[in-house]
N, C-alpha and C positions, 0 to 999 in steps of 0.2 A: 600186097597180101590183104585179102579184107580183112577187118576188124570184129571180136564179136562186138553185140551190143554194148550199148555204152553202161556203165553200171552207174545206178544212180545213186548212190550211195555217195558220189562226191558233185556236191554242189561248185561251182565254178565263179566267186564272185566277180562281177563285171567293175569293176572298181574304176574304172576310167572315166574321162569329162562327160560324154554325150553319146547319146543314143544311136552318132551313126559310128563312134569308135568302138560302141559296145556291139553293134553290131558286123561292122567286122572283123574285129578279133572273133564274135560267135563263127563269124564263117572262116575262120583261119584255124578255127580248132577243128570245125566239122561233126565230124558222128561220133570222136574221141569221148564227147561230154552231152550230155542228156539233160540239165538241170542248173539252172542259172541264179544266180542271186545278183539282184538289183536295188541299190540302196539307196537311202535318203539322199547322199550329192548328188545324185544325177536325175533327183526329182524334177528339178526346173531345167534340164536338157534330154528331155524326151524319154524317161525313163518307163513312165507309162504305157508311152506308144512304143517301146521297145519290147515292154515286158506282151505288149499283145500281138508285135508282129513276131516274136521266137516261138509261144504259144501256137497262135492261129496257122503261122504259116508256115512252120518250122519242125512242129511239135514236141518244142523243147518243155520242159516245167517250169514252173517259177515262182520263186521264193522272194517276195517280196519285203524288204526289211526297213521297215519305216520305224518301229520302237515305236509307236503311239504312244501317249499320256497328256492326258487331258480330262479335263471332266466328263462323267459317265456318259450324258446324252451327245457332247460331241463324239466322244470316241465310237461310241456306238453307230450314229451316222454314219462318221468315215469308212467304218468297218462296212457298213453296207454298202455304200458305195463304190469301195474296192472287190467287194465279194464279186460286183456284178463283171467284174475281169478274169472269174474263172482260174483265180490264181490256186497256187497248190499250197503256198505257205504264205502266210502274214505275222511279223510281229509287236509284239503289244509289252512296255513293262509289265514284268510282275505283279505290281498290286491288286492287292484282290478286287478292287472299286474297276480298274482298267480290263481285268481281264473277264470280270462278268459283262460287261459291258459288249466288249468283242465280240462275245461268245455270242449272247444276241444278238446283234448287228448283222453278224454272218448269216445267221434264220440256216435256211438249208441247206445253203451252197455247199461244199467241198474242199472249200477252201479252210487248211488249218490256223487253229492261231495257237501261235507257239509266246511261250515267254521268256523276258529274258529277266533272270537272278542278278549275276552282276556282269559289268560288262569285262570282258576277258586281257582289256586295256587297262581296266582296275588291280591294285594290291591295296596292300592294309593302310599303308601310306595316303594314299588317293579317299579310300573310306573316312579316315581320320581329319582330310582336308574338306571335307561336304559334309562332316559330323553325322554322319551315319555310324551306331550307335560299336562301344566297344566290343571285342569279340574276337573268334580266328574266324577269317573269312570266311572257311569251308563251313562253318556251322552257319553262317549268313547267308551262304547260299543256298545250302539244304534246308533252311525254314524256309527261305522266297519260294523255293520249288515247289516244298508240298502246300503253302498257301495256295500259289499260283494254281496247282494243279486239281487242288480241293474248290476253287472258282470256276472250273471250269474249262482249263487250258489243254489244249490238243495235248501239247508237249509242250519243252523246255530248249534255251538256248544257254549252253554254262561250258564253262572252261573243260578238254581233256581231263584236266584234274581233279573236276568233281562229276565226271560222269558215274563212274562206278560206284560213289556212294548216292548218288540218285538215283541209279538204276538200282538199287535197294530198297527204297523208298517203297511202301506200301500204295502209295498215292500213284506212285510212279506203272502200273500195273499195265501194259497197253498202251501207254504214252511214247510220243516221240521225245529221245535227247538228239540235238544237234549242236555239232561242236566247230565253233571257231575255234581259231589260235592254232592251228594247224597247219605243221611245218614239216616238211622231208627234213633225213636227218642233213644237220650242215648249213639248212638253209637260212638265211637272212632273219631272225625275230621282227625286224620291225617295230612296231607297236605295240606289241602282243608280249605282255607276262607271264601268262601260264599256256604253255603249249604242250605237245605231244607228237610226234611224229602219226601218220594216216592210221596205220594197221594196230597202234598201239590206242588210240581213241577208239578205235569200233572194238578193240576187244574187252574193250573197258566201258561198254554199256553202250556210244553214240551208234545211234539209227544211220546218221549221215553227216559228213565233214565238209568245212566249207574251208576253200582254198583258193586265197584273190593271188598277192602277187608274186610267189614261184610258179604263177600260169603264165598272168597277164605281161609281167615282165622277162619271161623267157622267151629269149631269139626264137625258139620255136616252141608257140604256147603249147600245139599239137601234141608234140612231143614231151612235153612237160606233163600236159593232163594223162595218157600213155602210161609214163611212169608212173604216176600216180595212182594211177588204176590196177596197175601190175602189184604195187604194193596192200591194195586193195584183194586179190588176189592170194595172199601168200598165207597161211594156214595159222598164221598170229591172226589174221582180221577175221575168221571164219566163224560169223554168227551171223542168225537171220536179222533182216530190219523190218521197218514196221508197214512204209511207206513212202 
């Protein structure tokens, strides 16, 4: 039975060695998934040339998640340099010095830069070990937000759990939220502290969820991305996204 379109609302991280395993799992999922994330491990096994043959020849999207931080005028380069692959998402830490930086970098392209508050593998615990400063996370995150977002940033990368209070955010007005740490219910955590199951993230503010291994490690990713779509579907998830 054909399938409708793939709904892009769930991103599909490619989380494996190399770009030619990322590539066929892209083709053992098929038309299931529309929108890839490609990350910083698998920079030095073709991740580049991956993220431009699912694009060019595929017409997949792609969300490329490098985290950049670096000083303003490198980051700025890089940003350009990446922009000229036509990507649809780039991310950059939070700070304001990184994210104005991006923003220029990108000049006109299309390509978003999204940021990220804290990482969704972090709790208070982890803060308190890199002496980033005392507090309840969720308020840590909501100032990187609207810093971030007052620099300049397309949107935001933050846990299920603080979607909804960023998508309150003033700052937040037209911006993208995109949420890792997204788990069906049951599924494996992983690395991932603060999660939420698909439908209960998008109804809670995220644009788009991103979901590496209940994909990549299901006997049948196809079938995995599928359901996840369905849950995508189901009238808990039912709000517009941005892009």
């Amino acid at each position: 039975m054909t399938q409708p379109p793939a709904d892009d609302r769930l991103i599909v991280a490619l989380d494996v060695p190399d770009a030619h395993a990322g590539l066929e799992l892209a083709d053992r999922i098929g038309d299931a998934v529309s929108f890839y994330k490609i990350g910083l491990g698998m920079l030095t096994g073709g991740g580049l040339a991956l993220a431009r043959e699912l694009k060019d020849e595929h017409g997949k999207r792609i969300f490329l998640d490098m985290k950049l931080f670096d000083i303003a005028a490198t980051v700025e380069a890089a940003v350009r340099g990446l922009a000229r692959f036509d990507l649809d998402f780039l991310t950059v830490h939070g700070d304001p010095h990184v994210v104005r930086a991006a923003a220029e970098g990108k000049g006109g392209s299309a390509t978003k830069i999204l940021a990220v508050t804290i990482l969704t593998s972090m709790d208070r615990a982890d803060l308190d070990a890199n002496l980033i400063k005392p507090g309840e996370l969720r308020d840590i995150v909501l100032e990187r937000a609207a810093i971030a977002l007052e620099a300049g940033a397309d949107g935001l990368i933050a846990s299920p759990h603080e979607a909804a209070l960023i998508r309150a955010l003033p700052q937040a007005e037209g911006r993208l939220i995109i949420t890792p740490g997204v788990r069906p219910a049951g599924a494996d955590l992983g690395d991932q502290k603060r999660v939420a199951t698909p439908a209960q993230a998008i109804a809670d503010g995220a644009d788009h969820i991103v979901v590496g291994r209940p994909v990549w490690r299901a006997e049948d990713p196809r079938a995995a991305a599928l359901a996840l779509r369905a849950e995508l579907t189901s009238p808990q998830a039912q709000r517009p996204n941005r892009g």
